[in-house]
MARLUM-568732 format. One record per residue (C-alpha): x, y, z. Coordinates in Angstrom, 1 decimal. Each point is the difference from the previous one (the first is absolute). Layout:
<recs>
REC; X; Y; Z
...
</recs>
This chain:
<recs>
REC; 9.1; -4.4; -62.3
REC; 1.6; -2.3; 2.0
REC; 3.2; 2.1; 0.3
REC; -1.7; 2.7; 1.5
REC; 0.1; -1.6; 3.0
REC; 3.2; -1.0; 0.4
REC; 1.1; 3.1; 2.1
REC; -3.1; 0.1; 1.7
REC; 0.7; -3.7; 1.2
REC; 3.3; 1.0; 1.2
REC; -1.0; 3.4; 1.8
REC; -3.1; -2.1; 1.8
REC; 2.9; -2.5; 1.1
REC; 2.0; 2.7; 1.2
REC; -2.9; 1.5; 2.4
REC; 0.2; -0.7; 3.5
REC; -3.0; -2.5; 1.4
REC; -2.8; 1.8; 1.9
REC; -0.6; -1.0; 3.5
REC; -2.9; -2.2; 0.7
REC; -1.9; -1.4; 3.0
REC; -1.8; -3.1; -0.2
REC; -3.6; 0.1; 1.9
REC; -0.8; -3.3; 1.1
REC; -3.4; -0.5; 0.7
REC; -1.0; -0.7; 3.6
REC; -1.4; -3.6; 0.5
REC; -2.7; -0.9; 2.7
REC; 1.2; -1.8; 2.6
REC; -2.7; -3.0; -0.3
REC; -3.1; 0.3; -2.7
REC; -2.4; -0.9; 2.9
REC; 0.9; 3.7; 1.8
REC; -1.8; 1.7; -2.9
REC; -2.8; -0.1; 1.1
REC; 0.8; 2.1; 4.0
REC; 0.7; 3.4; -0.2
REC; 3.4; 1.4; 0.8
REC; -0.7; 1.0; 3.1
REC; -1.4; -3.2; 1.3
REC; 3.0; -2.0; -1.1
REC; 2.2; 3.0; 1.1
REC; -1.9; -0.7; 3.8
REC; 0.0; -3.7; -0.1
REC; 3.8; -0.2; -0.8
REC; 0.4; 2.6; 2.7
REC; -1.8; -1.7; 2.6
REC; 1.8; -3.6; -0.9
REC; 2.9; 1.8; 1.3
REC; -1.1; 0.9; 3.2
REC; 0.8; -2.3; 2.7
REC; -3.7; -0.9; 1.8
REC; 1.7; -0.1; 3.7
REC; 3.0; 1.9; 1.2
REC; 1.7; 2.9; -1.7
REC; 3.7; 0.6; 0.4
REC; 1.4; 3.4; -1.3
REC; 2.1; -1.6; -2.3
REC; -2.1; -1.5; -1.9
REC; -2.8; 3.0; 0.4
REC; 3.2; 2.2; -2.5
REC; -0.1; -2.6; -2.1
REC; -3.1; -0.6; -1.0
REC; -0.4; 4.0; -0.1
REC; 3.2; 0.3; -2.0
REC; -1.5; -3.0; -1.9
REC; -3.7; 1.1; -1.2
REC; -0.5; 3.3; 1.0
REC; -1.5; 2.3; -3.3
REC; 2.3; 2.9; 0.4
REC; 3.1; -2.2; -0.3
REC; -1.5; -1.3; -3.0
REC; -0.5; 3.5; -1.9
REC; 3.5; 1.3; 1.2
REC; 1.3; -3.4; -2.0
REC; -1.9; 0.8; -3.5
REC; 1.6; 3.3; 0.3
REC; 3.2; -1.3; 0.0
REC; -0.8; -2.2; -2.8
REC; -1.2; 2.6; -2.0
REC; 3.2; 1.8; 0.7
REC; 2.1; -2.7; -1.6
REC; -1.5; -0.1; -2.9
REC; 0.5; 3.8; 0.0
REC; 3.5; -0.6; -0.1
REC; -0.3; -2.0; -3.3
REC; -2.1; 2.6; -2.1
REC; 2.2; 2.5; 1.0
REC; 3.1; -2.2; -1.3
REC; -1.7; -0.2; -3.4
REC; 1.3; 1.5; -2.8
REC; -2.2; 2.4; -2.6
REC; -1.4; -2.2; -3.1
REC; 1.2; 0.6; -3.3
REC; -2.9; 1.2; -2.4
REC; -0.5; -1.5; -3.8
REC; -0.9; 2.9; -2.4
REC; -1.3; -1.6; -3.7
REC; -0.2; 3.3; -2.7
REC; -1.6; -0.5; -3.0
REC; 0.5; 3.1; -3.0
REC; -2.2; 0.1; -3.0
REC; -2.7; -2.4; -0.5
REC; 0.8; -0.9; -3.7
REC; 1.9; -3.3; -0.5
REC; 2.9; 1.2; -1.8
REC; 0.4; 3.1; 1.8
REC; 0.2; -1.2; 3.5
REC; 2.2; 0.5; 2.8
REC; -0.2; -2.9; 3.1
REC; 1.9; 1.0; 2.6
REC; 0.6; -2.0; 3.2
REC; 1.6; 1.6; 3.7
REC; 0.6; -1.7; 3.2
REC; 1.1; 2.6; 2.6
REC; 1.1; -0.3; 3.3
REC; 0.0; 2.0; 2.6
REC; 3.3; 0.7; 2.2
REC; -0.7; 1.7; 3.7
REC; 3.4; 2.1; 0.6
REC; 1.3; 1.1; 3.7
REC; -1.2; -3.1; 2.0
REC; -3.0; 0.7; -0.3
REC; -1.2; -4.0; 0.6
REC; 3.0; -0.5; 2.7
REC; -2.2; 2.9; 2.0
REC; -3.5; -1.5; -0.1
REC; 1.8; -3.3; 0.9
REC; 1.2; 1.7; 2.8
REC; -3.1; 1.6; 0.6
REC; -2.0; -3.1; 0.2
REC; 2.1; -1.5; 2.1
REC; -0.2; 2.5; 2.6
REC; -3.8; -0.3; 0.1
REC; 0.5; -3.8; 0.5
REC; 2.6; 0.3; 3.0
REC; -2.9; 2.4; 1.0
REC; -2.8; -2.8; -0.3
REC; 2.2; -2.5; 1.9
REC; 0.6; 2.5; 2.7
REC; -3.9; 0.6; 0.2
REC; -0.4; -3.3; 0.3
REC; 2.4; -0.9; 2.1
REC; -1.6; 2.9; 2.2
REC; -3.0; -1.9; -0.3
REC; 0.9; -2.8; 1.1
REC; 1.3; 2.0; 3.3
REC; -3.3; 2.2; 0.4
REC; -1.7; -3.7; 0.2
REC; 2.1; -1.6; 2.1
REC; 0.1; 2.5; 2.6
REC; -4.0; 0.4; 0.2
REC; -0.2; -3.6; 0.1
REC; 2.3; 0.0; 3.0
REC; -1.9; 2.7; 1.4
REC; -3.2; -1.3; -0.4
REC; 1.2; -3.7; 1.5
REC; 0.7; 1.6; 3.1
REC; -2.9; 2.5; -0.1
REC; -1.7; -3.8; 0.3
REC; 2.0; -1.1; 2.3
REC; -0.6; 2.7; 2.0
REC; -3.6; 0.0; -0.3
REC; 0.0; -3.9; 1.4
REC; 2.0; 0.8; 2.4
REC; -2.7; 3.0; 1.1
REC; -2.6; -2.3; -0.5
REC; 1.5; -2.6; 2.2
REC; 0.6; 2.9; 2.7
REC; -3.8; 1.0; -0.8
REC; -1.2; -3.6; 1.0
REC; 2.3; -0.2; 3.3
REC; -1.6; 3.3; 0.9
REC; -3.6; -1.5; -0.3
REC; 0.6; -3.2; 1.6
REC; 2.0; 2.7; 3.1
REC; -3.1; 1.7; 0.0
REC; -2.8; -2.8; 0.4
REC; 2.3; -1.7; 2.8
REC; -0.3; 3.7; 1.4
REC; -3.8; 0.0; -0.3
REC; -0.3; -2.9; 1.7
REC; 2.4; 1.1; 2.7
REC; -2.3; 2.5; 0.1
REC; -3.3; -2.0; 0.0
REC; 1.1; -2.4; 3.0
REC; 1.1; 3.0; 2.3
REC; -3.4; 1.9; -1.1
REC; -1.9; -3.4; 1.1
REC; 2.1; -0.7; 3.2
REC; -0.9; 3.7; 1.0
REC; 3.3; 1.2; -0.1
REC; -0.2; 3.0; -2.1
REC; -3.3; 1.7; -2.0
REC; -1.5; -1.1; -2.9
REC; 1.7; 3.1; -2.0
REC; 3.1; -2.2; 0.3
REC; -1.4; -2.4; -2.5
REC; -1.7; 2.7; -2.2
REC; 3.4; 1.0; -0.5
REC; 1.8; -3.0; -0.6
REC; -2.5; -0.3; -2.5
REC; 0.3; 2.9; -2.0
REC; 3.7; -0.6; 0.0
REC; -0.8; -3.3; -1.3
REC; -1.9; 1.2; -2.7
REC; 2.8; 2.5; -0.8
REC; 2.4; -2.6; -0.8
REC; -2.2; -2.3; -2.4
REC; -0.4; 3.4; -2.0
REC; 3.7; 0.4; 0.0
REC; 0.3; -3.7; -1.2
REC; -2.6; 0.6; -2.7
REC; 2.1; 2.6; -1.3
REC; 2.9; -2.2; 0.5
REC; -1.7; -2.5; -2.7
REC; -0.6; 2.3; -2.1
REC; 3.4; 1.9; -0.1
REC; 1.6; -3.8; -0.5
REC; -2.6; -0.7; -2.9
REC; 0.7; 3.6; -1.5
REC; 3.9; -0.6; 0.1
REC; 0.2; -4.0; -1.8
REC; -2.0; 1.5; -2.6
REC; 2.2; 2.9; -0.3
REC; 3.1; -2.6; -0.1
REC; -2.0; -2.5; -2.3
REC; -0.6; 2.8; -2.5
REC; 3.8; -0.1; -0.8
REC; -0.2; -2.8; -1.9
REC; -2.8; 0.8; -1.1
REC; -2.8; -2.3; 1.7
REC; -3.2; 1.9; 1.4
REC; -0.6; -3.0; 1.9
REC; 2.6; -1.1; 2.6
REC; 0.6; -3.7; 0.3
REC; 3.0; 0.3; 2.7
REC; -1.4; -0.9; 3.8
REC; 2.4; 2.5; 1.9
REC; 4.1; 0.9; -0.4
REC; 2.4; -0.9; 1.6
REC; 3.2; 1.6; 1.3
REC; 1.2; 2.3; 3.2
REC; -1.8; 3.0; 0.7
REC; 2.1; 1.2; 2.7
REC; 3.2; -0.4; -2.5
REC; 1.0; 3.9; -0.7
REC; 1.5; 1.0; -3.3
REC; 3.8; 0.7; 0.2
REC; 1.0; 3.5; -0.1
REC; 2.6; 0.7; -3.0
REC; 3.3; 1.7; 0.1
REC; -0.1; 3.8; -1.4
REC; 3.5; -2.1; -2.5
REC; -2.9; -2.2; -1.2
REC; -2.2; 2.4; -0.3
REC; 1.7; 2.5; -2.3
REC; 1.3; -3.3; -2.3
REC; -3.6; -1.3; -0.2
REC; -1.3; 3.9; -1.0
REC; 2.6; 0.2; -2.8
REC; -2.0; -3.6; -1.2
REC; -3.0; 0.9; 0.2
REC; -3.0; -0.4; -2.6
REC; -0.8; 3.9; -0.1
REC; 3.5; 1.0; -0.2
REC; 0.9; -2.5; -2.7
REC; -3.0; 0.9; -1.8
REC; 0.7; 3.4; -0.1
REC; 4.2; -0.8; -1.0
REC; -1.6; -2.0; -2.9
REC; -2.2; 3.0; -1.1
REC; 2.9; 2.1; -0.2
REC; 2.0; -2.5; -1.8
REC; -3.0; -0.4; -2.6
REC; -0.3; 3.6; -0.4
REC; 4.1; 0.3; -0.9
REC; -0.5; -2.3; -2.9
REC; -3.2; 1.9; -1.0
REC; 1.9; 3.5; 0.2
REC; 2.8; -2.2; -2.2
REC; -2.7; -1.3; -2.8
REC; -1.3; 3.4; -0.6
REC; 3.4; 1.8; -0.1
REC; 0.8; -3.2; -2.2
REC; -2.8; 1.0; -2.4
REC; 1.3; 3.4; -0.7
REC; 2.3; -1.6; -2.5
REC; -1.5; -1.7; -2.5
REC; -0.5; -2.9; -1.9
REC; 0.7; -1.3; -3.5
REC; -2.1; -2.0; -1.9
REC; 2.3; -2.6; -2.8
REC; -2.4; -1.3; -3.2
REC; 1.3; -2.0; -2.6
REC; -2.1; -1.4; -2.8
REC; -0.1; -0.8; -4.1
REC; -1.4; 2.2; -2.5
REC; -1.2; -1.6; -3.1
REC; -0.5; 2.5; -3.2
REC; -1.1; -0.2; -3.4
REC; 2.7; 0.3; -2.8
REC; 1.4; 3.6; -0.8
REC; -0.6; 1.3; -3.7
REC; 2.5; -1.1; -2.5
REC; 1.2; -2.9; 2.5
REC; 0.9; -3.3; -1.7
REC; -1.9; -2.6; 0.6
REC; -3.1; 1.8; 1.6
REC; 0.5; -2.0; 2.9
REC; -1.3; 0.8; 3.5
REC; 3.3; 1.3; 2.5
REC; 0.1; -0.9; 3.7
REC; 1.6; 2.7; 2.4
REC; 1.3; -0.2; 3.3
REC; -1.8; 3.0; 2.6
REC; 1.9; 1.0; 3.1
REC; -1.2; 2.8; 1.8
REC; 0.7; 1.3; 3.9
REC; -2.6; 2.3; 2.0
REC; 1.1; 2.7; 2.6
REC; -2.7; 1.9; 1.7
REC; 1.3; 3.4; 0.5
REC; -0.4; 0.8; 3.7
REC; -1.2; 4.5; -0.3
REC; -3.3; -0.1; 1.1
REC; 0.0; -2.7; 2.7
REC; 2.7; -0.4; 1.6
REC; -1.9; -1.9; 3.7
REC; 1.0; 3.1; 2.1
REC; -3.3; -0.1; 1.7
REC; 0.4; -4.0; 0.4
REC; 3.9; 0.0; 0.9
REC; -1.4; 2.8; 2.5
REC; -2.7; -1.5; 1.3
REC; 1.8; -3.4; 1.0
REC; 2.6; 2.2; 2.0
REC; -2.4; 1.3; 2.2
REC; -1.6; -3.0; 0.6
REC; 3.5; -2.0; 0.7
REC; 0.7; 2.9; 2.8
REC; -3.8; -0.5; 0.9
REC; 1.1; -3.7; 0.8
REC; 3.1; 1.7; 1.7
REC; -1.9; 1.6; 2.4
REC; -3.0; -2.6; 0.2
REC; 3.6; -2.3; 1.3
REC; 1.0; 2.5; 2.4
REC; -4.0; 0.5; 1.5
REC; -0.8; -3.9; 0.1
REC; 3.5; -0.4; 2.3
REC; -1.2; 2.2; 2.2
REC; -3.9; -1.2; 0.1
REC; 1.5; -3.1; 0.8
REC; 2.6; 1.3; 2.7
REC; -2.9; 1.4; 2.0
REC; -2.2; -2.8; -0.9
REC; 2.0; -2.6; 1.6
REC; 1.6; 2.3; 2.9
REC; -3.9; 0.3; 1.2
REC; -0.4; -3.6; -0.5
REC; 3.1; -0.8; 2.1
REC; -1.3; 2.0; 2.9
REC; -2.8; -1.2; -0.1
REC; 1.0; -3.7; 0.3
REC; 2.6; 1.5; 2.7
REC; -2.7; 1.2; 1.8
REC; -2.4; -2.7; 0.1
REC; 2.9; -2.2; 0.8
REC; 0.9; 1.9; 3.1
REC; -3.9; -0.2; 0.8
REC; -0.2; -3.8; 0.0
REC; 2.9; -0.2; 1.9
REC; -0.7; 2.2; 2.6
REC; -3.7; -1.3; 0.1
REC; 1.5; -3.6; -0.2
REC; 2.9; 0.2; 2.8
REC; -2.0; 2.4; 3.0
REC; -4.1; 0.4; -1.1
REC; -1.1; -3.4; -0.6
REC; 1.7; -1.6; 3.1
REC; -1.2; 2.7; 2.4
REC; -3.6; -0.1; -1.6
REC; -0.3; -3.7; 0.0
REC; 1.3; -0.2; 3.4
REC; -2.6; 2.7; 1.1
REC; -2.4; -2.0; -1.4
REC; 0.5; -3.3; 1.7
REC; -0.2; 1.7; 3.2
REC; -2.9; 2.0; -0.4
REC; -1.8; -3.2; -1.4
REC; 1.2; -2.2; 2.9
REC; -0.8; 2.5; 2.6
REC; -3.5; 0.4; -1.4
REC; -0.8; -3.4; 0.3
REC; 1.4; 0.1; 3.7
REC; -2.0; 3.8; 1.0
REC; 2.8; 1.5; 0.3
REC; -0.9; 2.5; -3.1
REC; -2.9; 1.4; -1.6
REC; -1.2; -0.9; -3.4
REC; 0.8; 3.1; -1.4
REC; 4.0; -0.4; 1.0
REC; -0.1; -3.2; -1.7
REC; -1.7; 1.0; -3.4
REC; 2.5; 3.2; 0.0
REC; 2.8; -2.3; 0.2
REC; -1.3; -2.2; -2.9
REC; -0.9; 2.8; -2.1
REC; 4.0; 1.1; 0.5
REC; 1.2; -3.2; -0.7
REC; -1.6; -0.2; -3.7
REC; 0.1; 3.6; -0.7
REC; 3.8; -0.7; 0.4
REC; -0.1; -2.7; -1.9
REC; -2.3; 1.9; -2.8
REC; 2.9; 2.0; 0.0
REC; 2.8; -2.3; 0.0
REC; -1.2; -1.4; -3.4
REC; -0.7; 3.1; -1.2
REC; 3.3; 0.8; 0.2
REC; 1.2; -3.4; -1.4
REC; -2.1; 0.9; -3.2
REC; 0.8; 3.3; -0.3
REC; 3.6; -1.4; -0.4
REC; -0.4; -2.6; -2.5
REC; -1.7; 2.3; -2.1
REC; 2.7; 2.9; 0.1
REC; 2.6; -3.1; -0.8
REC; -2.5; -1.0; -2.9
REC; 0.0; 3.6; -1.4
REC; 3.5; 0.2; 0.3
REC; 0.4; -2.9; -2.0
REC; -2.6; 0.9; -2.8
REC; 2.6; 3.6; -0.2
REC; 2.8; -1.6; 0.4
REC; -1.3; -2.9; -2.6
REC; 1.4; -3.3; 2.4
REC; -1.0; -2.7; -2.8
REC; 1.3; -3.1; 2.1
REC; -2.2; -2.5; 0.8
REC; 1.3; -0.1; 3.9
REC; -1.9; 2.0; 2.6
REC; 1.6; 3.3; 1.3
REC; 2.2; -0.6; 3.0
REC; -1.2; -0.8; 3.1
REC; 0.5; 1.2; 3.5
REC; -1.0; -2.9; 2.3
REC; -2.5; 1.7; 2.9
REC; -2.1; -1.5; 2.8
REC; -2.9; -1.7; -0.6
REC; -3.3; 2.1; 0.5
REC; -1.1; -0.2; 3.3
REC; -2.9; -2.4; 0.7
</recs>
């Protein structure tokens, strides 16, 4: 029997080797972790991370671009993609077929077939193609990621900062308006105006610690919001530090258009139609079809009248065709046409999301620019200088209460305003970097301003 095998051997040496991917078990990091739940070691990691004092904006993107979940999922997808690619490269196994004819010892037929089969039209070089659009398309999503996080963490840094900066303003405007109520008090007690005059001094008073206890709460509200990024509930970090009253750059309409043809949407959707070409290709590829190759050894009992009465060996070669009438993958070859001029279109519609997208960002952040600035070079100097006078000439008689709390009411409105404006600019530079997908580590250009007025 052993010579029926002999052509098998050499047919299953002649097969191609069948792709394979190796798992390789994950292995805890320490044995004493078992016993803390994933999210506990996931938090205390985190929070090692986080600086307890001072928070720069650099390393607020990193630690975000370092631990944040999403950044995490968007990774395993990309992983997942890769080992797309190898299945897809892997050719069809052969199959073993063992045929036994007629119990009886002396009348028995064994017959032995390895078959393999033989994918015709590039059928594999297609999927391979295939796959590796989808993982260009998980690298782009991440990569995208990796933009969408960066630019809320800037945006939410300087949502802090703005908040301590408010809450600073918030805390000047109490201790303005107890140095007015007692002002107030001393002229009400020298007889110098009525006793109203301190009844509103203090309700004024009163007004501003409300305003600082929203202050608090805003600042609380916003490191939590920033915190969350890398995923700590908890903020460790004291307060950040950078320049407020630093506007973001305004970008050329040349840098514009190059960073639009870059971005994550539009590469994303470029990919998809990419990935849908090879698809339309495997299913025009599987109208033609493919052969199937056996060889084996056929061992039979001795014909009648045969010297000897010896058992033959024969040699069995055989090809299969399937005959392609019925099913021919119209409907499929069909199908994946549309869907490839679906991406087409899906290309042309995601340019032009993203065309109004970042035009409405950009005038925004023109706008809010042009607001600081105007606010920064002729409001604040007038109001603060409005201010000092009114105060001064209070103390002297020379104005009523009532002039001098208008003018200190200006003065923070405008500067309510001013850093209003100053966040309403960081965060239209923010969104134009999470459309855009700005994946450096630097902050976004900076236009030097004026500090805020004191």
């Amino acid at each position: 029997m052993r010579t029926l095998f002999v052509p098998l051997a050499v047919l299953a040496m002649a097969v191609p080797p069948a792709y394979s991917q190796q798992v390789t078990p994950s292995v805890p990091a320490s044995a004493g972790s078992s016993s803390a739940s994933p999210q506990a070691s996931s938090r205390a990691a985190t929070r090692t991370l986080e600086p307890a004092g001072p928070l720069t904006l650099r390393s607020a993107v990193a630690m975000a671009l370092r631990a944040n979940p999403g950044l995490a999922a968007a990774s395993r997808e990309q992983d997942a993609t890769e080992a797309a690619i190898v299945q897809a490269g892997a050719w069809p196994n052969p199959t073993l077929d063992a045929q036994l004819e007629d119990l009886r010892r002396d009348n028995r037929t064994t017959t032995l077939q390895l078959s393999q089969p033989i994918e015709l039209g590039g059928k594999r070089a297609a999927r391979v193609t295939a796959a590796e659009r989808a993982r260009d398309q998980a690298a782009s999503a991440l990569a995208g990621r990796r933009a969408e996080i960066r630019a809320a963490t800037v945006t939410a840094f300087f949502d802090v900062l703005t908040a301590q900066e408010r809450l600073r303003l918030a805390q000047d405007s109490v201790g303005l308006a107890q140095t007015a109520t007692r002002a107030a008090t001393n002229r009400v007690a020298a007889g110098k105006v009525s006793p109203l005059e301190e009844t509103r001094a203090r309700v004024a008073e009163a007004g501003a610690r409300v305003e600082l206890l929203q202050a608090e709460g805003t600042l609380r509200s916003a490191r939590q919001q920033l915190a969350a990024l890398w995923g700590n509930p908890d903020p460790r970090f004291t307060q950040v530090e950078g320049a407020v009253d630093r506007l973001p750059a305004m970008a050329t309409s040349q840098d514009l258009g190059m960073r639009i043809a870059a971005a994550p949407v539009v590469v994303q959707a470029r990919l998809e139609v990419e990935r849908r070409k090879a698809l339309s290709d495997l299913e025009q590829a599987k109208r033609i079809p493919d052969v199937t190759v056996s060889l084996g050894a056929k061992r039979v009992p001795a014909s009648d009248g045969e010297a000897g009465g010896s058992r033959r060996n024969q040699v069995v070669v055989g090809l299969s065709v399937p005959l392609p009438i019925f099913d021919t993958n119209r409907g499929n070859v069909a199908e994946a046409l549309s869907r490839e001029e679906k991406a087409r279109n899906d290309l042309a519609a995601a340019e032009l999301q993203l065309g109004t997208e970042v035009a409405q960002a950009t005038e925004r952040l023109r706008s809010a620019r042009a607001t600081a600035q105007t606010l920064q070079h002729d409001a604040l100097p007038g109001a603060e200088t409005a201010y000092k006078a009114a105060t001064k000439g209070f103390e002297l008689g020379k104005f009523s209460f009532l002039e001098a709390l208008d003018a200190q009411r200006t003065l923070f409105q405008v500067r309510a305003q001013y850093l209003l404006a100053l966040a309403d600019a960081h965060r239209a530079a923010g969104e134009l970097d999470r459309l855009l997908g700005n994946e450096g580590d630097d902050i976004s250009p900076m236009t030097p301003a004026a500090p805020v007025a004191r």
